[in-house]
C-alpha positions as a printed Julia matrix, in Angstrom:
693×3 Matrix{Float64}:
  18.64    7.31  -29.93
  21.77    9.69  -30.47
  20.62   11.13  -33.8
  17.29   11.12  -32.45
  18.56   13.4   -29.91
  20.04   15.54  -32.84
  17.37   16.12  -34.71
  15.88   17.21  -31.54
  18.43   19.9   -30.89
  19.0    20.74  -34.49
  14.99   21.47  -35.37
  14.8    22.87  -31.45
  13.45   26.0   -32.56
  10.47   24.5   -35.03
   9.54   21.99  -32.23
   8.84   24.87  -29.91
   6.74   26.89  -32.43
   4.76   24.08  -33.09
   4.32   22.81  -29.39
   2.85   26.99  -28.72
   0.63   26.01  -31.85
  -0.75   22.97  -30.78
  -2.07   24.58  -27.57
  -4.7    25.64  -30.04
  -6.09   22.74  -31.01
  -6.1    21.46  -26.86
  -8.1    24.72  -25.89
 -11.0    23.81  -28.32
 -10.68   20.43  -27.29
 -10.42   21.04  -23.83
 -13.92   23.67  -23.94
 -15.7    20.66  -26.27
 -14.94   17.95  -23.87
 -18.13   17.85  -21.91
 -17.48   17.0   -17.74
 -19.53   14.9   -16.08
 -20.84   15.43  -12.32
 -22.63   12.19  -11.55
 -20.8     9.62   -9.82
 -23.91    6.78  -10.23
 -23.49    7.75  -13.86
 -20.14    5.44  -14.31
 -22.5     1.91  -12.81
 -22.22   -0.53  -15.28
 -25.56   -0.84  -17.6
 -26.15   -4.53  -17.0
 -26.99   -3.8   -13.45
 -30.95   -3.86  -12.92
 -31.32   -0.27  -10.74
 -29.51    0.8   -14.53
 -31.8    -0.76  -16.37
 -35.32    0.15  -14.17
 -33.91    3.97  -14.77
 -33.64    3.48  -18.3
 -37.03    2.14  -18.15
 -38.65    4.95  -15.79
 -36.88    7.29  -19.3
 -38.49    5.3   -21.71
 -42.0     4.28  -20.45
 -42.65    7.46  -18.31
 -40.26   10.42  -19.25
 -38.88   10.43  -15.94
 -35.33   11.18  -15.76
 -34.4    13.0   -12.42
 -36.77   13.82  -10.13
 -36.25   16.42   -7.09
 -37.7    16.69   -3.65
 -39.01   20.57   -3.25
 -39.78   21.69    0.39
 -41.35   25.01    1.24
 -41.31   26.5     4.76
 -43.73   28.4     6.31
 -46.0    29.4     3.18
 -49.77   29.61    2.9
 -51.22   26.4     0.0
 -52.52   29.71   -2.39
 -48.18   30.94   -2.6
 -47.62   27.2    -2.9
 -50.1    26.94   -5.92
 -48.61   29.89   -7.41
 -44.93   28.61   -7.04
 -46.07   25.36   -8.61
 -47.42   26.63  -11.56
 -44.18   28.66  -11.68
 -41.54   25.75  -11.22
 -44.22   23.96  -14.36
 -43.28   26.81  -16.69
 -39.19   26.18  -16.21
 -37.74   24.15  -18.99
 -37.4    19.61  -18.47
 -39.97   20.37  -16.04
 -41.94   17.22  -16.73
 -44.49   17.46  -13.8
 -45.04   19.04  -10.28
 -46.68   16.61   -8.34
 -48.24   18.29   -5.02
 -51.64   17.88   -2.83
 -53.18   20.35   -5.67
 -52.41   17.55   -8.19
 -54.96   15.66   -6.8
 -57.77   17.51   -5.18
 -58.68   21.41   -5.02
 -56.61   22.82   -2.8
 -60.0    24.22   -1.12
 -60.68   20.63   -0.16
 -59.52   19.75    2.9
 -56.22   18.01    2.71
 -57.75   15.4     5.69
 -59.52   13.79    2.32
 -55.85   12.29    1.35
 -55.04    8.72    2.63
 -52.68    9.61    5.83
 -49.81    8.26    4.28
 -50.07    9.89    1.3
 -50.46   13.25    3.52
 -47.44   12.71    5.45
 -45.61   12.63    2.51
 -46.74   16.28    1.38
 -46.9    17.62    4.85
 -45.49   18.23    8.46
 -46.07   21.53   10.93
 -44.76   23.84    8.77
 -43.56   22.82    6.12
 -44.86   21.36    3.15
 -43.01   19.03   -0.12
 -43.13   18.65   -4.03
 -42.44   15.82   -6.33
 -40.22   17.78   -8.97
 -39.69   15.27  -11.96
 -37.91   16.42  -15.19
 -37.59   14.79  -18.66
 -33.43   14.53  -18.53
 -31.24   12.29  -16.8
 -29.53   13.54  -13.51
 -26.55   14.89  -15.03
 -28.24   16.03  -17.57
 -26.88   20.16  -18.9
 -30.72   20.52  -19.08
 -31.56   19.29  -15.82
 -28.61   21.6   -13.65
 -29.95   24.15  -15.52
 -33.51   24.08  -14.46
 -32.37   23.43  -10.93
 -30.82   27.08  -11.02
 -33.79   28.21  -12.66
 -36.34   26.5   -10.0
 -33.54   27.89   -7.44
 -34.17   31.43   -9.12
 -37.65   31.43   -8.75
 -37.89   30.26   -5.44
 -37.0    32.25   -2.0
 -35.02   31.52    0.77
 -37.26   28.96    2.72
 -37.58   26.74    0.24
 -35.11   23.76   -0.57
 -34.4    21.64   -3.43
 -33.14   18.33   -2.4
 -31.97   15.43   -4.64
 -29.29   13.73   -6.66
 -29.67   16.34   -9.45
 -29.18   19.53   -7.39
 -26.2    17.69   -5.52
 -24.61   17.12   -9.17
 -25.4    20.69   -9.8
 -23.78   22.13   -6.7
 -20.95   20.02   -7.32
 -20.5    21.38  -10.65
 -19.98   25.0    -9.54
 -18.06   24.32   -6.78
 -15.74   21.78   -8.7
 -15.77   25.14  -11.59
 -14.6    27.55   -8.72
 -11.8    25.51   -7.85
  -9.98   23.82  -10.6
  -8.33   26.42  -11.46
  -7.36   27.75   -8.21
  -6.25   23.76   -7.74
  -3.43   24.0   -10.77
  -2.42   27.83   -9.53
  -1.9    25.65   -5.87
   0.07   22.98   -7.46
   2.75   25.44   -9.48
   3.22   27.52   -6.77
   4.48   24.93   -4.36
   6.13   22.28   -6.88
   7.97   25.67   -8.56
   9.27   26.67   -4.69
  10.67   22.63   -4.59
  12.17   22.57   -7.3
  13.93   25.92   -6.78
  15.09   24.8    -3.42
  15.99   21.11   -4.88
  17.41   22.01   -8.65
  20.78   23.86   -9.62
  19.08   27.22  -11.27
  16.39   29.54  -10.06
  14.58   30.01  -13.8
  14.47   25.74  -14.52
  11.31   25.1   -12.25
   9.97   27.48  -15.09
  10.4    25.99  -18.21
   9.48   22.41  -16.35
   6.46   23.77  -15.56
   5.84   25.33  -18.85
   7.22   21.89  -20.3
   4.51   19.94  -18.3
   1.57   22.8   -18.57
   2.13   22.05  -22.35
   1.68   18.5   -21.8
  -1.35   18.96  -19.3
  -3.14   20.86  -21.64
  -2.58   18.34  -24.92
  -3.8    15.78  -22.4
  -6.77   17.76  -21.64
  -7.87   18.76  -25.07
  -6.79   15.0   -26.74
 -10.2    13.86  -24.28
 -12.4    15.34  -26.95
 -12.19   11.81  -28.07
 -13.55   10.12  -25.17
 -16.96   12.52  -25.23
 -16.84   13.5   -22.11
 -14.67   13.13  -18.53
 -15.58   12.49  -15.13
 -15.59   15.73  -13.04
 -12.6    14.18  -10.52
 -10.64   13.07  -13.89
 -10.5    16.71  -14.7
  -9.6    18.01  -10.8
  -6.86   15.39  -10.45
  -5.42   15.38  -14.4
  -3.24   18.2   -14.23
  -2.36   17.58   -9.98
  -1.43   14.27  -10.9
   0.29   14.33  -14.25
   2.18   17.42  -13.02
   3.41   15.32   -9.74
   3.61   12.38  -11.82
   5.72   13.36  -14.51
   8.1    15.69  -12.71
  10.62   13.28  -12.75
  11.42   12.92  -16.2
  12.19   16.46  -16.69
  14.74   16.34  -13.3
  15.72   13.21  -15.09
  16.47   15.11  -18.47
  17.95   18.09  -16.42
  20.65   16.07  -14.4
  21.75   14.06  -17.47
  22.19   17.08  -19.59
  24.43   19.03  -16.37
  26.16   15.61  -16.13
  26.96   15.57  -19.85
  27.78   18.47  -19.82
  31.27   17.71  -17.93
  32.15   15.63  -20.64
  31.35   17.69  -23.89
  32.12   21.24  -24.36
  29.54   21.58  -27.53
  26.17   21.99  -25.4
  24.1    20.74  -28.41
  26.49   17.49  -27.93
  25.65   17.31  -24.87
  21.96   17.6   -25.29
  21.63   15.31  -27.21
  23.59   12.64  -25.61
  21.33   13.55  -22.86
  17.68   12.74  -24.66
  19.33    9.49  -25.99
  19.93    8.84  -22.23
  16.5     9.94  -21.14
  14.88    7.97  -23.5
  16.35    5.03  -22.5
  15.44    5.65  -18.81
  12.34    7.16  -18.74
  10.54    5.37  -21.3
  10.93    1.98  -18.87
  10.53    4.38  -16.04
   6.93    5.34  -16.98
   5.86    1.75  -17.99
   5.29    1.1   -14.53
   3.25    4.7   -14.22
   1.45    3.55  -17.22
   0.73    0.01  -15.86
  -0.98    1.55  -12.85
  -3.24    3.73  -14.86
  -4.1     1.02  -16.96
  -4.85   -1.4   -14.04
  -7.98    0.79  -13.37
  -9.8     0.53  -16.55
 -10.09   -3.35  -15.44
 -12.52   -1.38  -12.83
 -16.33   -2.29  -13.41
 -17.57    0.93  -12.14
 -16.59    2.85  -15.26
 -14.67    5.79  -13.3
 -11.68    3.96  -13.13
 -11.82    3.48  -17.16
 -12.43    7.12  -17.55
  -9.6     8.26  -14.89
  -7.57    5.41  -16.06
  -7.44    6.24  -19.79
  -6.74   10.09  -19.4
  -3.61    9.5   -16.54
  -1.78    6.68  -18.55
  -2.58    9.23  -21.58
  -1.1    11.73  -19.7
   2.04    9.98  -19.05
   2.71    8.76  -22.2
   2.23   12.77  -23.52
   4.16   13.34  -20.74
   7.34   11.36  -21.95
   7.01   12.66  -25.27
   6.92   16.06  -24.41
  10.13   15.29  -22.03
  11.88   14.24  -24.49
  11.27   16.59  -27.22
   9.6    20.26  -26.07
  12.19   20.39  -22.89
  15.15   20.1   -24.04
  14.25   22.71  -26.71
  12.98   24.75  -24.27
  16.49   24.01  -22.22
  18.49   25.35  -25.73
  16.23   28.12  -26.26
  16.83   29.64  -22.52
  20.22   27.99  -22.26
  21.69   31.82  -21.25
  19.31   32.66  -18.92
  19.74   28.81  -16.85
  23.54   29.71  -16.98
  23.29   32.95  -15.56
  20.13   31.9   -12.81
  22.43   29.31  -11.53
  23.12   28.74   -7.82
  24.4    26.09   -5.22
  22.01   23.57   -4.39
  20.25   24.56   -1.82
  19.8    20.77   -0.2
  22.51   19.29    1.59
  24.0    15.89    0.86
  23.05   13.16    3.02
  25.96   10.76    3.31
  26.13   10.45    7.5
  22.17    9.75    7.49
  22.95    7.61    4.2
  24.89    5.67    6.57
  23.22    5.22    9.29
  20.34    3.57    7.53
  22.65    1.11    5.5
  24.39    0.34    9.02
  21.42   -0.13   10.86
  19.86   -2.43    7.99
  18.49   -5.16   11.02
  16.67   -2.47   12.32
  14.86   -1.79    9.4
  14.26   -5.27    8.52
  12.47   -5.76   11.6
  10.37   -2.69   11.6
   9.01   -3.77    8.14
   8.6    -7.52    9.78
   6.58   -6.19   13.06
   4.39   -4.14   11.05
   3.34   -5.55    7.64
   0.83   -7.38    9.16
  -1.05   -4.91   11.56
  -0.61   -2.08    8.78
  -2.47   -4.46    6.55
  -5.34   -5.29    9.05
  -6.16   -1.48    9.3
  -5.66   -0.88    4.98
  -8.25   -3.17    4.92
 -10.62   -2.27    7.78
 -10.42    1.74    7.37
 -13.75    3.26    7.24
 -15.34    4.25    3.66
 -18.29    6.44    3.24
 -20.76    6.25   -0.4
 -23.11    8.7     0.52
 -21.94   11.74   -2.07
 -23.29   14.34   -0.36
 -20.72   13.64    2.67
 -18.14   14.77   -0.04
 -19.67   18.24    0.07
 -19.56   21.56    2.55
 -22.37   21.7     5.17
 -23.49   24.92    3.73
 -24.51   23.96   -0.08
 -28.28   24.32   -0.68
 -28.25   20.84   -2.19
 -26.7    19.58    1.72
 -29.03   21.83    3.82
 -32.45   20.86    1.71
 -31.08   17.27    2.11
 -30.75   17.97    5.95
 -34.66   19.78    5.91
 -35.58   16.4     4.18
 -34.57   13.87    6.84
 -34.55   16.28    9.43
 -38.68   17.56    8.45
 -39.98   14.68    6.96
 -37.87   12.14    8.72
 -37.47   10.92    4.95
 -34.01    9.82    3.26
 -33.56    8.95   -0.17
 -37.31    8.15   -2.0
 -36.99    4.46   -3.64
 -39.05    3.89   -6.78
 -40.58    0.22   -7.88
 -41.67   -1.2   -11.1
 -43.7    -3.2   -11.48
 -45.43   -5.6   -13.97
 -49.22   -3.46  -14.71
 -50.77   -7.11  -15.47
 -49.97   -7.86  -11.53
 -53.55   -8.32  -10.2
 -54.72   -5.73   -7.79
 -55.02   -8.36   -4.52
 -50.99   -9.23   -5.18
 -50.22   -5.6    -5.67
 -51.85   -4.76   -1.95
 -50.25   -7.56   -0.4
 -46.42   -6.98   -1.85
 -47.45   -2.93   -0.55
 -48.88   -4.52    2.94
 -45.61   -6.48    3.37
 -43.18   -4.32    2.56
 -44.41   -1.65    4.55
 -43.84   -3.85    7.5
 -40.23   -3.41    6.56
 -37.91   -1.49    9.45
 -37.77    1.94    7.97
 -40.44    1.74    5.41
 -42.72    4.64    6.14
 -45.12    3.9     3.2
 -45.5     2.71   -0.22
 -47.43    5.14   -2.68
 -48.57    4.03   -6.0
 -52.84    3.87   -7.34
 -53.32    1.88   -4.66
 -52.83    4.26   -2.17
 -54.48    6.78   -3.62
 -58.01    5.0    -4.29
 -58.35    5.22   -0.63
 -61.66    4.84    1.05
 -62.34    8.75    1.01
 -61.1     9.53   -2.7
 -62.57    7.14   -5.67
 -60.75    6.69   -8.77
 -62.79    9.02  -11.21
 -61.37   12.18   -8.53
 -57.52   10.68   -9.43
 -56.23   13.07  -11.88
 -54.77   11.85  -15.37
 -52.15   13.82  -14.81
 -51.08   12.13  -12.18
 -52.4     8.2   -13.21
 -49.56    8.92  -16.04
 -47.25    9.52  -13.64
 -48.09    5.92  -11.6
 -48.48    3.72  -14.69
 -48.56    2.99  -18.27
 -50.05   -0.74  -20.08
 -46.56   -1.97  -19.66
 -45.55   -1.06  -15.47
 -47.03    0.5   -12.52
 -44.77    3.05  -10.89
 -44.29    2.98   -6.96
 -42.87    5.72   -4.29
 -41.34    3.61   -1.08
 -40.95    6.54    1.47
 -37.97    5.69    3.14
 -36.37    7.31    6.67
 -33.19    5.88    6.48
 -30.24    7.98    5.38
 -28.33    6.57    1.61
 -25.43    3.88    2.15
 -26.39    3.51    5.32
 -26.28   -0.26    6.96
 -29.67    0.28    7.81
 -30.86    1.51    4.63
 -28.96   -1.43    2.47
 -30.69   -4.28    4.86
 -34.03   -2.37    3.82
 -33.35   -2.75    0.35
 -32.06   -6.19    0.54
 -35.67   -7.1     2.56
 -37.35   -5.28   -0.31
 -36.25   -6.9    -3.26
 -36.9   -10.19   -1.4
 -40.49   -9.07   -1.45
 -40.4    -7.96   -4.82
 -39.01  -10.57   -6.29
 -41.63  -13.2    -4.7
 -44.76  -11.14   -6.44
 -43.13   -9.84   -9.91
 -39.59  -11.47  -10.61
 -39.08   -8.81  -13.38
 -40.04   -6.07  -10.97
 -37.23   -3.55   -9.99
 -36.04   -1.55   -7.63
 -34.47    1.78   -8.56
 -33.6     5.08   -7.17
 -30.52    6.63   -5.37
 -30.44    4.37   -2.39
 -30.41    0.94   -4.68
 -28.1     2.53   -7.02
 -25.11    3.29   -4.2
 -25.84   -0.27   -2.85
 -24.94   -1.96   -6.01
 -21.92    0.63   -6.33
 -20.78   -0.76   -2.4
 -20.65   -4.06   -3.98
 -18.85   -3.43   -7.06
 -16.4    -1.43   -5.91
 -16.04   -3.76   -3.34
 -15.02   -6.47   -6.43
 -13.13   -3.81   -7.87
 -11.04   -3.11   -5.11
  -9.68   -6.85   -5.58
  -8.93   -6.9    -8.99
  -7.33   -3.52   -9.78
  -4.44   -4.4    -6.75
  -4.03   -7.74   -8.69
  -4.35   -6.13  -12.17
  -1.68   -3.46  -11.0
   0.61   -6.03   -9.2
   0.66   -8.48  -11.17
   1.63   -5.51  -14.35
   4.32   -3.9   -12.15
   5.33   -7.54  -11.15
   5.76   -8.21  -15.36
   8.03   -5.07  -16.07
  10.47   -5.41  -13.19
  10.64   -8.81  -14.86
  11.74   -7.59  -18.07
  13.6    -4.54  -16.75
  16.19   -6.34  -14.42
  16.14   -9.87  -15.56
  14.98  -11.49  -12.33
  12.3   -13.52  -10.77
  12.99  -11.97   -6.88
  13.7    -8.8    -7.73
  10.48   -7.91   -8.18
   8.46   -9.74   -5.18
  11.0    -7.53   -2.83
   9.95   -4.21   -4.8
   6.54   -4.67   -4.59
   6.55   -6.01   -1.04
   8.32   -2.83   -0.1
   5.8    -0.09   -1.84
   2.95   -2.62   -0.49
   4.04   -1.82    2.97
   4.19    1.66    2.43
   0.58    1.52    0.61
  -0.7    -0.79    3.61
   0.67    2.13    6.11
  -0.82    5.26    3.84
  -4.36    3.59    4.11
  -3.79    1.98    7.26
  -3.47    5.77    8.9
  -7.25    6.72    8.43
  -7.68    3.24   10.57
  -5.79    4.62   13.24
  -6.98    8.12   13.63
 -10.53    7.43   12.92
 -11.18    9.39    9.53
 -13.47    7.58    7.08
 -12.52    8.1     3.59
 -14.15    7.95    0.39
 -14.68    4.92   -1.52
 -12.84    5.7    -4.4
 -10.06    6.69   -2.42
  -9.35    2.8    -1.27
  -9.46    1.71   -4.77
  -7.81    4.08   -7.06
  -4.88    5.27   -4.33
  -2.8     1.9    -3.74
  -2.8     1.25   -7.69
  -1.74    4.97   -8.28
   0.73    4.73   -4.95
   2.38    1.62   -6.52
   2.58    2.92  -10.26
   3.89    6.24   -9.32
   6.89    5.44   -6.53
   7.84    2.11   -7.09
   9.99    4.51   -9.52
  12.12    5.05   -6.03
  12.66    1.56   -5.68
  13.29    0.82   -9.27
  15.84    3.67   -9.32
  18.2     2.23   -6.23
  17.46   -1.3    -7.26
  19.31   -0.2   -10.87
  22.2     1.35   -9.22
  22.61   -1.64   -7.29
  22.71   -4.0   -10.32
  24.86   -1.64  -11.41
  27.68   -1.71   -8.85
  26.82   -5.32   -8.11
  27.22   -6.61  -11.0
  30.66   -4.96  -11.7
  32.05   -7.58   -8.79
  31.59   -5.04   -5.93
  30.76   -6.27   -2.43
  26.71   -6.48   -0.98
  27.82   -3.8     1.66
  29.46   -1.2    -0.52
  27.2    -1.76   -3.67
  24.06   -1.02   -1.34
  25.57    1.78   -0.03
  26.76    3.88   -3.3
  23.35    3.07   -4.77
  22.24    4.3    -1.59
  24.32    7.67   -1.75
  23.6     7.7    -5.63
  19.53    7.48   -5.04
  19.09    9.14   -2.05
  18.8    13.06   -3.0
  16.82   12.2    -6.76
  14.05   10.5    -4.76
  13.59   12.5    -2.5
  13.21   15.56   -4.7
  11.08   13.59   -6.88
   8.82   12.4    -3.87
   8.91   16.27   -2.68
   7.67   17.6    -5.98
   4.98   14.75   -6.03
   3.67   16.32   -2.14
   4.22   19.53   -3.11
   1.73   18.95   -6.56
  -0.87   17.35   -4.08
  -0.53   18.7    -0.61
  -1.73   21.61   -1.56
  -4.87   20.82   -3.0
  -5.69   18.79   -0.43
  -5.88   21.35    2.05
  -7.75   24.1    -0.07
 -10.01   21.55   -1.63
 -13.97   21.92   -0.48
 -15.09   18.87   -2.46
 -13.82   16.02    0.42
 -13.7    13.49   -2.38
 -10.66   15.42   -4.33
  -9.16   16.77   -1.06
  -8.75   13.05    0.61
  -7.44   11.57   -2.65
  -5.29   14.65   -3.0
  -4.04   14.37    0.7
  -3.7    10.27    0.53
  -1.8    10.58   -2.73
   0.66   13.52   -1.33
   1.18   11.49    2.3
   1.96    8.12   -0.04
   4.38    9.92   -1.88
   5.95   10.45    1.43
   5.92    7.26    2.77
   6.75    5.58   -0.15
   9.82    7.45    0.05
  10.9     7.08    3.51
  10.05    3.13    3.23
  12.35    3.35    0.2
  15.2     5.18    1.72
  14.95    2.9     4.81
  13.58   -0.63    4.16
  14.78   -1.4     0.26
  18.4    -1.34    1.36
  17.73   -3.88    4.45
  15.86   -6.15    1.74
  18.72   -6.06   -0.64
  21.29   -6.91    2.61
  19.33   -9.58    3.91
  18.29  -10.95    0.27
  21.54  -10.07   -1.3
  22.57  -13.67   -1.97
  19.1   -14.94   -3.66
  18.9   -11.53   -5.69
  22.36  -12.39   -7.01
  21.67  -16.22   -7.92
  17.98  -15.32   -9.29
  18.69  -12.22  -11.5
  20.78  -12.47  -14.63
  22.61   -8.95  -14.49
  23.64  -10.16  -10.84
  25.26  -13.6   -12.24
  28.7   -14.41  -10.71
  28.7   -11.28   -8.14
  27.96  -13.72   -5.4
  30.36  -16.14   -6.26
  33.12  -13.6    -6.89
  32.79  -12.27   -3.21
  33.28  -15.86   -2.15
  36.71  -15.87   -3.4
């Protein structure tokens, strides 16, 4: 690793030119990389509401479809709009009261619950469906071209123009999300480090890495919209370490070698060693959520532990050229350290070690009881401001029309006409059901089948399905609404087993229950891989169930807090933050647990080894848990999209915890424990036995 470290220093000044070069490349990659908006998207395929929209594609060109509601306007500007709104581009149909009788008949000739659909007081509704898929590029676009030709009292409503809102507002901030996240971490680190220009070239160190991270996703197709708002956050609060790492060695070298290029490279041969092992347990996080059947967790998964690994490399390699390159101007920014050292309060928590103990001991228990009963939310438009057209046509919809999200059914066209009533009879008997549209309705006593449009019998069926519209009242994810569908399918299933039920509603139900599953494996995917490493890494069977009982705790008390206070989070956030908590601090533990072997193992006593690893540790993590808050904090306060600003906020309080459950707890554990750690681990053998004598 020494001559590695040599050819590092010796080609410093190639490495740099071509590290500026291959921002190139990651800019075209980066502007390639398509993002995706749609959270529903990342279901798995084998799940039948994927499947029945798949089918809806194929069978009837229906990809999205959009609620349109228009206030206070006479049927002839309605008629005019509509024909409008036809003309826009993946506009498949318009479906409105003109779509099935002259709008100079009166609209009393419709069924009743066919007109309540179209029509309250003052207000009246269109059945928008386009020919690509929700996220489609060419369905947001026709949404801001329907938006366009519209006027201010009417309202698009629907998965599509929430995807589409999301997108600009996710656009708007990014940006202003990484400018956030330098600002802050640079101010730590210039508080924290030894020179006033080195939170600089880490950050230019770590923007280099970002931004090959970014662009290497050009493989992958395309990235989840939260993959891209979190990537640079986390990697930047995530890999911040490694450079301090790199930094101290190289200061600490330093006092023993004159010849700084010496002393660089005995520094990278260092950092390798350490931060290589360091990040396996970052990586192992990452990697835990790809295990994740909803397919966000692969996506975010894949890019992070990416990001690491570029991460490393670029620690190793661009930073220290970087540190040669502006060696002068580090010399001559250098200042005192501007945070104190810590030995009295170092002290006090080794000497009141029982104390600890039994804080960790009273609470483990009730901190897990509220992880594990804090309050999620699945509805997606909660994760968005009040005021987005997408949120207030959504509002008109339930709020007018007393009408959540629209279900659609398939169902077999050879299904005789009788069974077909009945299956509509029952299921409108259903709590919340307000009707159930399909030909059926329509061939109504007043309106025979020769008036039905084609237009429109195209829309309702084909020789292989019949298409129906369950009007629903209840509001998506919703108890209510999730008994309702359960009830349904029951219904369903007794009439047409291969019938389906599909639509917004049935496809956040099946996500509940997945993520639910998911939520399970990833913590035993990402314990059970952080379990394996601190294995290998110190030798020792015990070691490890202390480590990870520790950043547990602090995990349990991170999502325990939303419990306590009453804030329901988003789903994702219970899955994804524990796995990322544990891969990203149990760093702190692993870096006092190794200066503990350390001293240990060189036949020094349980009190004093604990307390110079103590000393030793203290100051590193908490600049490195700092940097992580600072990198996240932020963000989670700006942030207008809730979904990014509560993992943001859960990941920057973790960091925090994790820390002070580190600094207080670990030390207790190794006091109490002291004697099994020492006969279970193999760096540990004989410490135990000398202190006996």
């Amino acid at each position: 690793m020494y001559k590695v470290g040599e050819k590092i220093v010796k080609w410093r000044i190639p490495i740099f030119i071509i590290s500026i070069l291959l921002l190139i490349p990651s800019l075209l990659g980066m502007i390639h990389t398509r993002v995706n908006y749609d959270i529903l998207y990342y279901l798995p395929d084998s799940i039948e509401t994927m499947q029945g929209q798949d089918i809806l594609a194929k069978e009837f060109g229906t990809g999205a479809y959009s609620m349109f509601i228009c206030e206070g306007m006479e049927n002839k500007d309605v008629v005019e709009l509509k024909k409008k709104i036809e003309q826009v581009d993946h506009v498949e149909k318009v479906v409105w009261y003109d779509s099935l009788l002259d709008i100079s008949v009166p609209m009393e000739m419709l069924p009743d619950k066919v007109l309540e659909v179209f029509n309250t007081e003052d207000s009246t509704m269109m059945f928008i469906i386009f020919d690509t898929t929700t996220s489609a590029d060419e369905t947001m676009q026709a949404i801001k071209d329907i938006r366009a030709i519209a006027g201010k009292q009417c309202f698009l409503s629907g998965m599509s123009a929430i995807v589409t809102d999301t997108k600009d507002l996710s656009d708007q901030e990014v940006v202003i999300y990484v400018v956030i996240a330098v600002i802050l971490s640079a101010t730590v680190l210039a508080v924290a480090m030894e020179s006033f220009f080195i939170p600089v070239v880490f950050l230019l160190g770590i923007g280099m890495a970002i931004l090959y991270n970014l662009g290497s996703n050009v493989f992958m197709g395309e990235i989840s919209y939260i993959t891209k708002a979190l990537t640079a956050v986390l990697q930047l609060g995530v890999t911040m370490d490694y450079s301090i790492f790199l930094w101290h060695s190289y200061q600490e070298q330093l006092e023993e070698f004159e010849d700084r290029k010496v002393a660089m490279a005995h520094a990278v041969e260092k950092t390798i060693k350490s931060v290589v092992g360091s990040s396996l347990t970052t990586v192992a996080g990452f990697i835990a959520l790809c295990f994740m059947s909803f397919t966000l967790g692969l996506d975010l998964g894949i890019v992070m532990a990416k990001g690491v690994v570029i991460g490393v490399l670029c620690c190793v390699t661009v930073l220290p050229s970087m540190i040669m390159i502006f060696d002068k101007v580090l010399e001559k920014t250098k200042h005192r350290p501007l945070l104190p050292e810590m030995n009295h309060l170092s002290d006090f928590i080794t000497r009141h070690y029982k104390f600890f103990a039994l804080v960790m001991v009273l609470l483990i228990v009730p901190a897990a009881y509220c992880q594990k009963n804090a309050d999620v939310y699945y509805n997606l438009d909660e994760t968005l401001p009040e005021d987005l057209p997408s949120v207030m046509a959504n509002n008109k919809l339930q709020n007018n029309f007393n009408m959540g999200a629209m279900h659609m059914l398939l169902i077999d066209s050879s299904l005789p006409g009788k069974e077909v009533r009945q299956m509509m009879e029952e299921m409108e008997q259903v709590d919340g059901v307000k009707g159930v549209l399909g030909m059926e309705s329509l061939l109504g006593s007043r309106v025979p089948e020769s008036m039905i449009p084609e237009s429109i019998k195209e829309v309702l069926e084909n020789e292989n399905y019949e298409l129906m519209l369950i009007n629903n009242e209840y509001k998506v994810a919703s108890e209510e609404v999730n008994q309702q569908i359960t009830e349904l399918n029951e219904i369903l299933k007794r009439y047409d087993p291969s019938g389906m039920l599909v639509g917004e509603a049935p496809c956040t139900k099946d996500l509940i229950t997945i993520t639910d599953k998911d939520f399970k494996v990833v913590n035993a995917v990402s314990i059970l891989a952080v379990f394996v490493i601190i294995i290998f890494v110190f030798k020792s069977w015990f070691l490890p169930i202390v480590l990870v009982a520790v950043i547990e705790f602090a995990i349990f008390i991170n999502l325990g807090i939303p419990y306590l206070t009453g804030t329901t989070i988003p789903f994702i956030a219970s899955i994804v933050i524990g796995t990322i908590q544990l891969g990203s601090t149990v760093d702190y533990a692993i870096l006092m647990t190794s200066r503990y072997e350390t001293e240990r193992g060189s036949g020094r006593s349980k009190k004093e080894s604990i307390q110079i690893a103590h000393r030793a540790s203290m100051k590193s993590i908490i600049v490195s848990a700092i940097s992580f808050f600072a990198a996240t904090f932020g963000v989670g306060v700006y942030s207008n999209i809730d979904m990014i600003s509560s993992l943001c906020s859960l990941m920057a309080r973790g960091a925090l915890i994790s820390m002070v459950v580190v600094l207080c707890v670990l030390p207790s554990m190794f006091m109490v424990f002291d004697k099994i750690i020492c006969k279970s681990s193999k760096n540990f053998k004989g410490a135990y036995r000398n202190e006996q004598k």
